[in-house]
Backbone as JSON, one array per atom type, in Angstrom:
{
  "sequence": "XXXXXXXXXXXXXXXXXXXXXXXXXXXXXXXXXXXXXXXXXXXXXXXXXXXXXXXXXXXXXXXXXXXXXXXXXXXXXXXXXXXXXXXXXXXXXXXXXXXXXXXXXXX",
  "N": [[0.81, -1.19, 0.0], [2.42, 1.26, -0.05], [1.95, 3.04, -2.16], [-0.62, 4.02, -2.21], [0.01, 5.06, 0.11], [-0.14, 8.64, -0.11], [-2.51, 9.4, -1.57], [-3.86, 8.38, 0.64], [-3.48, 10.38, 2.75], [-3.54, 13.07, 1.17], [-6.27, 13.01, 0.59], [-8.45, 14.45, 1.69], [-8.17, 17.22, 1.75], [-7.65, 17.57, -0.94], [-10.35, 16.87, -1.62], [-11.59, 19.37, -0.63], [-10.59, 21.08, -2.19], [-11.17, 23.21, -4.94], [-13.16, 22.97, -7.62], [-10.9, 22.33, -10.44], [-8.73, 23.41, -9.57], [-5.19, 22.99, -9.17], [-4.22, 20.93, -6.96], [-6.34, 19.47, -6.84], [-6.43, 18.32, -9.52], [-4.45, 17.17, -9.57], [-4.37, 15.35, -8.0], [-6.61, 13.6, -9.13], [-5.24, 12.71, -11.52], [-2.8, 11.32, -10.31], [-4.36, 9.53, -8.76], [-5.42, 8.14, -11.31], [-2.99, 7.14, -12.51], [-2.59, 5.15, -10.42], [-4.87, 3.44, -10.84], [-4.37, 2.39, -13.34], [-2.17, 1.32, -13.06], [-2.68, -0.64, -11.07], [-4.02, -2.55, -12.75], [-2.13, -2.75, -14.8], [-0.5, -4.7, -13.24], [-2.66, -6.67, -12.44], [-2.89, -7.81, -15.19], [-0.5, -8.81, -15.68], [-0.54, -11.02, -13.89], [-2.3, -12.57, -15.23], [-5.02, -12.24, -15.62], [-6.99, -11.32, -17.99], [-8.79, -9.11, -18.59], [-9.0, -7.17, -16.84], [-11.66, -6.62, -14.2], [-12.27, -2.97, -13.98], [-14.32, -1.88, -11.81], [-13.99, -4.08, -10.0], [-11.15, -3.41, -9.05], [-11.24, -0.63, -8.95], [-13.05, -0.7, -6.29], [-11.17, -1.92, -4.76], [-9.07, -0.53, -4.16], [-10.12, 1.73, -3.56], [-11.39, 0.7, -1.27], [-8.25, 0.02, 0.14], [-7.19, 2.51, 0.47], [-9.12, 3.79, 1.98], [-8.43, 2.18, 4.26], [-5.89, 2.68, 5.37], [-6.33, 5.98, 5.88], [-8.52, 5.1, 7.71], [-7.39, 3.37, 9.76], [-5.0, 5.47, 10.53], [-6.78, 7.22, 11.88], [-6.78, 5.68, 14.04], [-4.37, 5.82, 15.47], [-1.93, 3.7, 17.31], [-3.67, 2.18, 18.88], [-5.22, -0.64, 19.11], [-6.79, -1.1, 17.11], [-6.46, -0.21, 14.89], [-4.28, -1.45, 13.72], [-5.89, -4.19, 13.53], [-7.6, -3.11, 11.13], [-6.45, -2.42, 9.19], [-5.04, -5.57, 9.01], [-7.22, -7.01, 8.6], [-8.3, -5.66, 6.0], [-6.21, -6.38, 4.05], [-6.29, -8.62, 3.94], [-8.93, -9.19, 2.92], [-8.52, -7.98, 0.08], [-6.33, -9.89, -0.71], [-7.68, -12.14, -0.7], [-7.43, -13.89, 1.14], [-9.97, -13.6, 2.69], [-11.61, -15.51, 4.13], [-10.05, -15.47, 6.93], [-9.72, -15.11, 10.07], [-8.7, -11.83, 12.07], [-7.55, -12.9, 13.92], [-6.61, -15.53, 12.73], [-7.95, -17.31, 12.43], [-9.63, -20.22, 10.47], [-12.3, -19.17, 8.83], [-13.95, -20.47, 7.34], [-16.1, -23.0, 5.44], [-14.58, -25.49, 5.25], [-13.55, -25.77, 7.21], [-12.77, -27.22, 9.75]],
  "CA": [[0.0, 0.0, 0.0], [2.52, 2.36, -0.55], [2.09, 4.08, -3.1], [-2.0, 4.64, -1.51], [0.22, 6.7, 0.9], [-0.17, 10.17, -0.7], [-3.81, 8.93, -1.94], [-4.62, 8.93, 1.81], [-3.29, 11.64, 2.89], [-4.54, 14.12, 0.57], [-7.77, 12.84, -0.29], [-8.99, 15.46, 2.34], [-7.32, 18.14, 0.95], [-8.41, 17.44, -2.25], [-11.81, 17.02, -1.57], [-11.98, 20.52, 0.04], [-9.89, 22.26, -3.32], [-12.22, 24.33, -5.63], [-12.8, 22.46, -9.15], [-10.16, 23.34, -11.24], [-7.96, 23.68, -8.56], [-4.12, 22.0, -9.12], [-3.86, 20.37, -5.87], [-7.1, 18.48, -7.18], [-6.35, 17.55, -10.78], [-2.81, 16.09, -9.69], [-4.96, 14.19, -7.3], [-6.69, 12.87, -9.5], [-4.2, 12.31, -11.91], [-2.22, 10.24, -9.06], [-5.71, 8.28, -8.65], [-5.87, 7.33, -12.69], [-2.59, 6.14, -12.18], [-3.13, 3.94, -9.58], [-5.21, 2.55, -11.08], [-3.49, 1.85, -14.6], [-0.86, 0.25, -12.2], [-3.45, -2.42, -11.09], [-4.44, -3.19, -14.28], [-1.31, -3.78, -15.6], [-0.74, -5.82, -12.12], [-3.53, -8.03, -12.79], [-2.59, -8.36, -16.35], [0.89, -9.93, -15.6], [-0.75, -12.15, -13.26], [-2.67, -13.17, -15.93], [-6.01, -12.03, -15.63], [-6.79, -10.78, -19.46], [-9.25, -8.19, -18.88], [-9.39, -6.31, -15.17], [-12.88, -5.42, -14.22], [-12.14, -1.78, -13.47], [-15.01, -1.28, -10.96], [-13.42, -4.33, -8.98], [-10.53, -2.27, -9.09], [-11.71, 0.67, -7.81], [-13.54, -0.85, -5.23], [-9.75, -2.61, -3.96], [-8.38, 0.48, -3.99], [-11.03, 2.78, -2.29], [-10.55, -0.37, 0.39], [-7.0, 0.15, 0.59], [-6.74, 3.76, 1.12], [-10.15, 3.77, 3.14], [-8.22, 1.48, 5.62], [-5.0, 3.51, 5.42], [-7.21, 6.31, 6.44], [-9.17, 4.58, 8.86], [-5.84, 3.15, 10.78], [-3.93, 6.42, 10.38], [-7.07, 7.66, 12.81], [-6.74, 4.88, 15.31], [-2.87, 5.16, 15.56], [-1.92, 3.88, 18.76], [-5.05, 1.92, 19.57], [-4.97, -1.95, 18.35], [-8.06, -1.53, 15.87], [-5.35, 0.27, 13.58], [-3.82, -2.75, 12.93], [-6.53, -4.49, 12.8], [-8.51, -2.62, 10.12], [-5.08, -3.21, 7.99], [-5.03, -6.54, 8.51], [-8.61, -7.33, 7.51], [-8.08, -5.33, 4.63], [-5.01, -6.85, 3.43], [-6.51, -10.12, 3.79], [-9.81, -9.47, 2.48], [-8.34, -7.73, -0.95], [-5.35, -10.65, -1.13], [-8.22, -13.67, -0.8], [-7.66, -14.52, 2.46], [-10.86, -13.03, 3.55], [-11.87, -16.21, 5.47], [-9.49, -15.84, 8.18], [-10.13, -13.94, 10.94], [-7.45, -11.24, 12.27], [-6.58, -13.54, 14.45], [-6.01, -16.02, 12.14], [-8.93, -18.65, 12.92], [-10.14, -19.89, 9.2], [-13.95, -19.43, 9.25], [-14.49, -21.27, 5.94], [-17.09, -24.03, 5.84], [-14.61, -26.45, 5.03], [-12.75, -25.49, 8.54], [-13.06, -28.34, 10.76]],
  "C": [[0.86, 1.26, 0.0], [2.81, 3.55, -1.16], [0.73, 4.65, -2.97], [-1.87, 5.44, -0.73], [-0.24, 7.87, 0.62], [-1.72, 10.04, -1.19], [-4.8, 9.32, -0.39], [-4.84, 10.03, 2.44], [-3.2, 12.64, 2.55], [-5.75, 14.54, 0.2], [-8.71, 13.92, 0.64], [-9.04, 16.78, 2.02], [-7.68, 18.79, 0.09], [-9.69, 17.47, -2.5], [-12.15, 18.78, -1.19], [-11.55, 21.83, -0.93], [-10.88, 22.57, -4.13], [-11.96, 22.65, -6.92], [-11.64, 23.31, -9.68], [-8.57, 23.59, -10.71], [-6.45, 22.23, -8.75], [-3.93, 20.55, -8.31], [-5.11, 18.88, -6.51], [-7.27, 17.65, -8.54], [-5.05, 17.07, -10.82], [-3.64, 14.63, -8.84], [-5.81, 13.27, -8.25], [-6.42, 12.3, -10.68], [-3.61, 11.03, -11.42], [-3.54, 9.34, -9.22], [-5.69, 6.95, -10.12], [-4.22, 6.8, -12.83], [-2.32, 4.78, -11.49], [-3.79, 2.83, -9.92], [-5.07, 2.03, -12.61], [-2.77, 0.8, -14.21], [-1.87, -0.88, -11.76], [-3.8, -2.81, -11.96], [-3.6, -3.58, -14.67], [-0.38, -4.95, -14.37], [-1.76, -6.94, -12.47], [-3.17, -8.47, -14.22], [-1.38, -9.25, -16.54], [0.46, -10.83, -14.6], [-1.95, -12.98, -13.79], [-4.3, -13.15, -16.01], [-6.08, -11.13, -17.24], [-7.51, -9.2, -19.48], [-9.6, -7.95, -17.33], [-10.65, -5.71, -15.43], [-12.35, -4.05, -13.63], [-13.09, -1.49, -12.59], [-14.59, -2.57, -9.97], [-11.97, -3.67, -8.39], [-10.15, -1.02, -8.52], [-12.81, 0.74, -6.66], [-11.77, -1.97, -4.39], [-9.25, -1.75, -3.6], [-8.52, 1.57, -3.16], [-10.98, 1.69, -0.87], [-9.4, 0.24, 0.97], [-6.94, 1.53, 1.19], [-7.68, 4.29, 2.02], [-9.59, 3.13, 4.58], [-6.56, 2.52, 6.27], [-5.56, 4.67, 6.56], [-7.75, 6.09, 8.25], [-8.16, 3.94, 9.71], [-5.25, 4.36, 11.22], [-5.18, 7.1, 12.08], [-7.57, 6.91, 13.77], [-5.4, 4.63, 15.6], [-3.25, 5.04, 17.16], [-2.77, 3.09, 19.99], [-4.91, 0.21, 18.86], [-6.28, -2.06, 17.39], [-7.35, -0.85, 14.6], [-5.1, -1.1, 12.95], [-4.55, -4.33, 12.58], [-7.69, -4.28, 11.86], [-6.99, -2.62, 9.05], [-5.35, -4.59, 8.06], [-6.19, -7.21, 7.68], [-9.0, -6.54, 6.27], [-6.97, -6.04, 3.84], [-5.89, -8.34, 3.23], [-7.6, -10.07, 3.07], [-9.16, -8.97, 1.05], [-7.0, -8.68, -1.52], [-6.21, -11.75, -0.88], [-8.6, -14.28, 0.56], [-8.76, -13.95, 3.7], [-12.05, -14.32, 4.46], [-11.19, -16.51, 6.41], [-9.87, -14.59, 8.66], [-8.92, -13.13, 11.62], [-6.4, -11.85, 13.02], [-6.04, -15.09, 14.5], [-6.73, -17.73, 11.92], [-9.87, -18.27, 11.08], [-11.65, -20.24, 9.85], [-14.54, -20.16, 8.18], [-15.12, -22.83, 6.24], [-16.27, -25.07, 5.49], [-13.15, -26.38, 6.0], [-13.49, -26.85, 9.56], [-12.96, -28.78, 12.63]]
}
């Protein structure tokens, strides 16, 4: 996640800049790269055609949890609102943070 750094920590920023406004067309600039870069990520891992709205729902994850950690530093739900993001956008969204698989073919 980071290169979602600067994603997080402007998206406030940015939201609050006029249309038109630099600060907000680099931002989202930076954004439409981002997400070029997963596309051609999923494409070398062999996926042929990236849905783009899964995509930009991985991504608004990622920097939503960024975010959402950055204002629980200090507190142990930081790290776990990373981990259950990491795990839910890498597959492993039937384990639980603390590592118990919940999958029905858990025994």
């Amino acid at each position: 996640m980071v290169a979602g750094r600067p994603a997080a920590a402007l998206a406030v920023d940015a939201a609050r800049a006029e249309p038109g406004d630099p600060l907000r067309r680099a931002y989202a600039d930076g954004m439409r790269h981002l997400v070029d870069g997963m596309e051609r990520i999923r494409r070398k891992s062999g996926d042929d055609s990236p849905d783009e709205g899964t995509i930009l729902v991985e991504l608004s994850t990622m920097i939503g949890a960024l975010v959402l950690s950055r204002a629980c530093a200090g507190d142990d739900l930081s790290d776990r609102v990373l981990t259950a993001v990491r795990d839910h956008v890498l597959g492993d969204d039937e384990q639980t943070p603390e590592g118990k698989d919940t999958s029905d073919t858990a025994g």
